[in-house]
N, C-alpha and C positions, 0 to 999 in steps of 0.2 A: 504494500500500500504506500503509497505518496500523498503525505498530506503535508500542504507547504502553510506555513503563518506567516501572515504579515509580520513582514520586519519594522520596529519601531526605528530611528536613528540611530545612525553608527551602532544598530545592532545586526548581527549575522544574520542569515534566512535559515531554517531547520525543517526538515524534511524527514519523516520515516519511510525508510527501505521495508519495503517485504518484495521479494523476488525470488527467482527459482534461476540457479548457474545449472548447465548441459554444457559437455562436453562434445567438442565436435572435429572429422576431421577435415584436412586442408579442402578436400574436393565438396566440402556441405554447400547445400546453397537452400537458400530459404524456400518452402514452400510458398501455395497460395493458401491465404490466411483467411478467412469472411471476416469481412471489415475491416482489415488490414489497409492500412495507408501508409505508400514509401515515405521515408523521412529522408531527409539531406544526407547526405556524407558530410561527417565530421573527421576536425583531426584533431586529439587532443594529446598534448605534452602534460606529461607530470613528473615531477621530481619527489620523492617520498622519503620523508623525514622520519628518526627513530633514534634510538640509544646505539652504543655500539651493541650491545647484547638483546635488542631488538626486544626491551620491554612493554613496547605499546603492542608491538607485534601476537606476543605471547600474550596479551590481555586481551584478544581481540577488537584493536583499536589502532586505526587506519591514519594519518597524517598528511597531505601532500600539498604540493605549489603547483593547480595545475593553467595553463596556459592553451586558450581557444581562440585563435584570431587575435586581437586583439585586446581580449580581454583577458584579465591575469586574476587569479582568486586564490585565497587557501581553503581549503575543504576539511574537514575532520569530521570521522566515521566511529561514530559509540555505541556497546550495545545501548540497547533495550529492550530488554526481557530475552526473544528470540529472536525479535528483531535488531537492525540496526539505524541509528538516529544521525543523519549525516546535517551536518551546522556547516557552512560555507560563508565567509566572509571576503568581500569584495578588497584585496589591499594587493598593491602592484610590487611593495618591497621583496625582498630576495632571504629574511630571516623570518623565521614563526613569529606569528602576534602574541606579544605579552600575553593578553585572554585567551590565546590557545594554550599558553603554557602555563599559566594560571590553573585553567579547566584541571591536565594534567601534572598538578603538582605533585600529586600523592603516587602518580605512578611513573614517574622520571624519577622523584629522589634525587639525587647528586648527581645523574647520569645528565647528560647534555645532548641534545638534538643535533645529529649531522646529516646530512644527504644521505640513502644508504641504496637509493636506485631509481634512473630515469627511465620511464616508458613512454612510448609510442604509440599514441591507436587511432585505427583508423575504422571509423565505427559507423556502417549503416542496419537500416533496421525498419520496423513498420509500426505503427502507431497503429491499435487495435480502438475500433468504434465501436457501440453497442447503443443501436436507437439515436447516434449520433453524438454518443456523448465515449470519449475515451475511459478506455476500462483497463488496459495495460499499453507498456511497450515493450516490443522485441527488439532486442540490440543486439548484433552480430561484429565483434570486435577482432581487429586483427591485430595483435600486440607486437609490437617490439621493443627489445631491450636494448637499452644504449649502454655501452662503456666506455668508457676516453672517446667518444664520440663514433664510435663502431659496435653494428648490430651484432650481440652476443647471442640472444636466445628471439623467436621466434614463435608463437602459438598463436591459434584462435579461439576463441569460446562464444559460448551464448547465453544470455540474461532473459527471465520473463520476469518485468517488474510493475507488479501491480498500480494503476493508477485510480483515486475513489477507493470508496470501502467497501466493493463488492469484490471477495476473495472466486469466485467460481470463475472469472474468466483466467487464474493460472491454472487452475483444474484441469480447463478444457481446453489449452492450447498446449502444454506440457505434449499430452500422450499424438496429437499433432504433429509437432517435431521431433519427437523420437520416432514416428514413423518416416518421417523425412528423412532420418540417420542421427541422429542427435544421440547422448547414451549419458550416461551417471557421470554426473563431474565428482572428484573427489572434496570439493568442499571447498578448497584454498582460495584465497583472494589473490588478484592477479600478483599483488605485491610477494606473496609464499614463493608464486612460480617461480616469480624472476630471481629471489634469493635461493631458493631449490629448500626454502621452511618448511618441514611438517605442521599441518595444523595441530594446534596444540590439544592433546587426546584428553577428554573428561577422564580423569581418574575413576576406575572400574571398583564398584563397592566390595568390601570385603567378604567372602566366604560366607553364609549363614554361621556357621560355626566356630567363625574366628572368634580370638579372644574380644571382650568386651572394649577394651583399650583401642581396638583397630576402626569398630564401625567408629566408637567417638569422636577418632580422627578424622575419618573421612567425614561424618557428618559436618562436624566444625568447617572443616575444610572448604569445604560445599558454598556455605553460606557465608563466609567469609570472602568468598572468590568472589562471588555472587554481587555481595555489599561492596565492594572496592569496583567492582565492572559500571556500577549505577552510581560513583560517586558522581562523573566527571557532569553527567545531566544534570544530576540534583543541583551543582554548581551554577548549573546555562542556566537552569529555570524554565523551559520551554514547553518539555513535554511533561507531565505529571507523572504521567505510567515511571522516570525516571525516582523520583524521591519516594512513590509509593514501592518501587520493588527493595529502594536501600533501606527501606523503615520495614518491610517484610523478615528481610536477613538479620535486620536487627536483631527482632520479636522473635524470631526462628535462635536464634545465635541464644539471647538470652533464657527459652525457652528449653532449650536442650541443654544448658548450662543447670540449669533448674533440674531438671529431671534427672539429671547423672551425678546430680552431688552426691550424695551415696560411693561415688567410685572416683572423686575430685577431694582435694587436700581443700579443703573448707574455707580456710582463709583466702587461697589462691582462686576458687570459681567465686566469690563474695565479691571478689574484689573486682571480675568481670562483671561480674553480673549488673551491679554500680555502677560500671564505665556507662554498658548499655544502657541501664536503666536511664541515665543522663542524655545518652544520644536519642534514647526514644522520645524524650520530652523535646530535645531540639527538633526534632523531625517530626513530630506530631500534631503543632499547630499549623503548618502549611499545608503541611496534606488534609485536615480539615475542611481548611477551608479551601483546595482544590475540589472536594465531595459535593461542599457546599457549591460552588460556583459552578459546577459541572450542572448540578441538580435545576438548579434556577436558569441558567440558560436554555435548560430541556424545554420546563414550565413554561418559558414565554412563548414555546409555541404554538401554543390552544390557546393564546386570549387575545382578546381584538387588541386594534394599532395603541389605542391610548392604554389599557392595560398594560401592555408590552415596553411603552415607553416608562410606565412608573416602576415595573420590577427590572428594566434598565436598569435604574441608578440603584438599585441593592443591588446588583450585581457587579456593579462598575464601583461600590462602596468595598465590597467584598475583595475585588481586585486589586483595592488601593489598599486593605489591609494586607491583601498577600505580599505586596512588594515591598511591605513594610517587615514582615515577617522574613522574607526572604534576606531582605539584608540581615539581619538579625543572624540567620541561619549560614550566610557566610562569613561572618565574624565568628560563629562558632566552629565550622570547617576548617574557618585558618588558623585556630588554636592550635596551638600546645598540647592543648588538652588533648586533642581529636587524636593528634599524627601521633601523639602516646599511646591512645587507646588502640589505635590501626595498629602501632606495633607490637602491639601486646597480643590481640586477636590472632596476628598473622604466624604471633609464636607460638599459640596454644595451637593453634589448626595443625604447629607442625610437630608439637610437644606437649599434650597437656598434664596437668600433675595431677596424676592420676594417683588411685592407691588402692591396694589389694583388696579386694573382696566377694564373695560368695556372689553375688546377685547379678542376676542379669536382664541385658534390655526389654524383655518382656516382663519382667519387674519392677523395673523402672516406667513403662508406661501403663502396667497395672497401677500403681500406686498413683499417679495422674485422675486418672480417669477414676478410681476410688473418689480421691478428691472431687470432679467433677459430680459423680452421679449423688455425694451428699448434698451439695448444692442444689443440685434441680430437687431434690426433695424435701429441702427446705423451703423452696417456692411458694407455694400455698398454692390457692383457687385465683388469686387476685393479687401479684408478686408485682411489688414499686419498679419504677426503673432502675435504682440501683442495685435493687435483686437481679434486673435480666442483664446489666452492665456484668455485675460480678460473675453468671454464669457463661457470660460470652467470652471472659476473661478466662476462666478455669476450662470453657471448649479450646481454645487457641494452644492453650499448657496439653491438655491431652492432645490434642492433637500432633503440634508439635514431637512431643513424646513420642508418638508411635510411629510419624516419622524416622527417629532417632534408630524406632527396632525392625521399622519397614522389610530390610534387607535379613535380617535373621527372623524374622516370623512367618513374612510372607504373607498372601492374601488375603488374611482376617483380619490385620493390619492395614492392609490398603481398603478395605474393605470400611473399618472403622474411620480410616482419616476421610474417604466419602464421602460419610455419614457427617461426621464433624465437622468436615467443610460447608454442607448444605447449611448447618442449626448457626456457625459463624455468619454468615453470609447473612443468612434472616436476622439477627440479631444484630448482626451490624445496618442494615437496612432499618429497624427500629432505633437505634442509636442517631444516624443520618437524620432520621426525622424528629426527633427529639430534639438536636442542634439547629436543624430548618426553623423548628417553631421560636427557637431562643433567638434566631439571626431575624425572624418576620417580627417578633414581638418589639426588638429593639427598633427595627425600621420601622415601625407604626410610632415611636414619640413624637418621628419628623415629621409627620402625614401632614396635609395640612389639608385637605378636602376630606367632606364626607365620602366620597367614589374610593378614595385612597383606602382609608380605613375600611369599607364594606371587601375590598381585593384584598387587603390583607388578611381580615376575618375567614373570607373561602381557604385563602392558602392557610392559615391556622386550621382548619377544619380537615384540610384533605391531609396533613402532618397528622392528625389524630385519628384520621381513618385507616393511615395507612400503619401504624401504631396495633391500630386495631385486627389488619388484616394479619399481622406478624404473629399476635397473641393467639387466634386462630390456627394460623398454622402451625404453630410450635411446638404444641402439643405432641402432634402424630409423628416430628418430624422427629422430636426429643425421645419419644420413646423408639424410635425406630435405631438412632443414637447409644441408646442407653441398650438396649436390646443386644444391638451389636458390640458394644462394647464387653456385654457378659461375656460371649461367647470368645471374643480375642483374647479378652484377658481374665475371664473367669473371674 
């Protein structure tokens, strides 16, 4: 998918990638496409910038100076999630923009950015329509590598990248071009090719059987990759999906930290556990209020133009709290504090202190989930919100947990995390709407028309309905929860 945002001043344009790489050989030539429109030939230079030890590379994170015509740009490529989030800024100088090497502070370190390879490409392709409106494009690139100004290496490939948010036109153009000849690309970015990089292989989880000490590492390990991949967004600010997956790793990090003390030197997981606790509160108020602004932008679009223009300005209020919160949140990024905690994590993921004992990961996510199911049964008929806060809290903890023992229990385990992901979901959905009503109550002091106040009153009402619908549901969804939990963890 490509979805481009307005650029405010002297700020970069950001873009999400989804697309599908084919491998193809020298003699491929494009089929005929339905809806397919040729597009120009291009030629573009890029120069791609990296550590000696190619640590953006190994993070899956892309760098380069490329140059079209005329036009000269730098580009940087970061995950997101499974995606990647390409940020391109318009500057003609010949060294990386301070804000790109800002973005990556935390994964340069001391290491310093140099040239590490020049490409070539010369790239036509078709522009795919649907109803007249573009749904992807096919890019057919013929790369060459330069060194001391002579072509070393030599390849071609193929791109389907999704344009809009309808995912079925790569569906249905994929099995298209593999009948043309097209076939399984190995994964690599063109930059891997030209330095001859493996891509860097997901560490393979441990044995069912292994000692307890081993999944802890990997799981750590996981979510610490995970958290440092999504720093460099949370920094841009652009896309949200960025800061909500590094406050995910967090909560996940913290949460398995929780659950394995029992087989952690006490004072040493405590003391993690605090970092994050810390980092969750930095990362917590933004993401908020992205839930929030996401939510109300929906809502403007069932109510007439002057409606739409008064839940504007709560949303545009909303927005001026985030950018307030976001500074906030990069003053704590450039801490001290932070690049302490990051090297602390990055030791436990490779070392944690651990210490001997009997128990194991199905006992550790037994014990979780214990905790949870007396929670829900303290509930009553008629449970406050701070009751379904606390039980969405204790679902997150089991959950987490049986992640942890996923890999040596197996599918009653995945089974349970499911389950606990549905009753999360619905009760974070109750929670959302609970903050709606708090964010529409404050914006009714401003109101200054009666029209005003009667739209804020609907939107208080559908916050309490939707409150209502969650209370409803929970029930079947909880014991279905709870049900399965017996059975994994007895």
């Amino acid at each position: 998918m490509s979805r481009t945002r307005p650029a405010r001043s002297s700020a970069p344009s950001s873009t999400v990638e989804r697309e599908i790489k084919l491998c193809i050989e020298p003699d491929f030539r494009l089929p005929e496409v339905p809806g397919g429109l040729p597009l120009p030939r291009r030629l573009l230079a890029s120069t791609y910038y990296d550590t000696a030890a190619h640590d953006l590379a190994q993070a899956r994170i892309t760098l380069r100076h490329r140059t079209e015509g005329g036009k000269r740009s730098w580009q940087l490529k970061i995950p997101l999630g499974l995606d990647r989030h390409e940020v391109e800024l318009a500057d003609r100088h010949d060294e990386p923009p301070a804000m790109f090497r800002e973005l990556l502070a935390l994964h340069l370190g001391t290491g310093q950015l140099i040239p590490v390879a020049t490409l070539r490409v010369w790239r036509t392709g078709l522009r795919v329509l649907r109803r007249g409106v573009p749904v992807a494009e096919i890019a057919l690139d013929s790369v060459a590598v330069l060194t001391n100004g002579g072509v070393t290496q030599r390849f071609r490939e193929l791109e389907i990248e999704q344009r809009g948010p309808d995912a079925t036109a790569l569906e249905e153009l994929e099995p298209l071009l593999r009948r043309a000849g097209a076939r399984d690309h190995d994964g690599r970015p063109k930059l891997f090719r030209a330095l001859s990089l493996a891509v860097p292989a997901p560490d393979e989880p441990p044995p069912p059987d292994a000692p307890i000490a081993m999944h802890v590492r990997w799981a750590l390990a996981q979510q610490v990759r995970w958290l440092l991949a999504h720093d460099p967004g949370t920094r841009l600010g652009t896309e949200p999906e960025s800061l909500h997956q590094m406050r995910v790793a967090a909560r996940r990090l913290r949460a398995m930290l929780r659950a394995a003390r029992p087989v952690l030197l006490p004072d040493w997981a405590a003391s993690l556990q605090g970092g994050l606790s810390w980092l969750g509160q930095v990362l917590g108020p933004a993401r908020d209020l992205d839930v929030q602004i996401a939510y109300f932008t929906e809502a403007t679009a069932g109510l007439d133009a002057w409606d739409r223009t008064l839940l504007a300005r709560l949303v545009e209020q909303l927005h001026s709290q985030r950018e307030q919160v976001h500074q906030a949140l990069l003053t704590e990024l450039n801490s001290a504090r932070y690049v302490e905690l990051i090297r602390r994590l990055q030791q436990a993921a490779h070392d944690p202190a651990m210490v001997e004992s009997p128990l194991t990961l199905l006992e550790l996510a037994s014990q979780e989930f214990k905790k949870l199911r007396r929670a829900v049964r303290q509930l009553g008929t008629s449970p406050k919100d701070a009751a379904l806060h606390e039980v969405r809290i204790k679902t997150k903890r089991a959950r987490y947990a049986a992640e942890l023992a996923v890999w040596s229990v197996g599918k009653p385990a995945a089974r349970f995390i499911k389950r606990a992901r549905a009753v999360q979901d619905l009760l974070g959905s109750y929670q959302d709407a609970v903050q709606a009503e708090v964010n529409l109550r404050a914006f009714l002091k401003g109101a200054t028309t009666i029209r005003a106040g009667f739209l804020i009153g609907r939107l208080v009402e559908r916050q309490r309905a939707r409150r209502e619908t969650v209370r409803k549901e929970l029930a079947f969804l909880m014991q279905r929860l709870l049900k399965q939990g017996k059975t994994s963890w007895g």
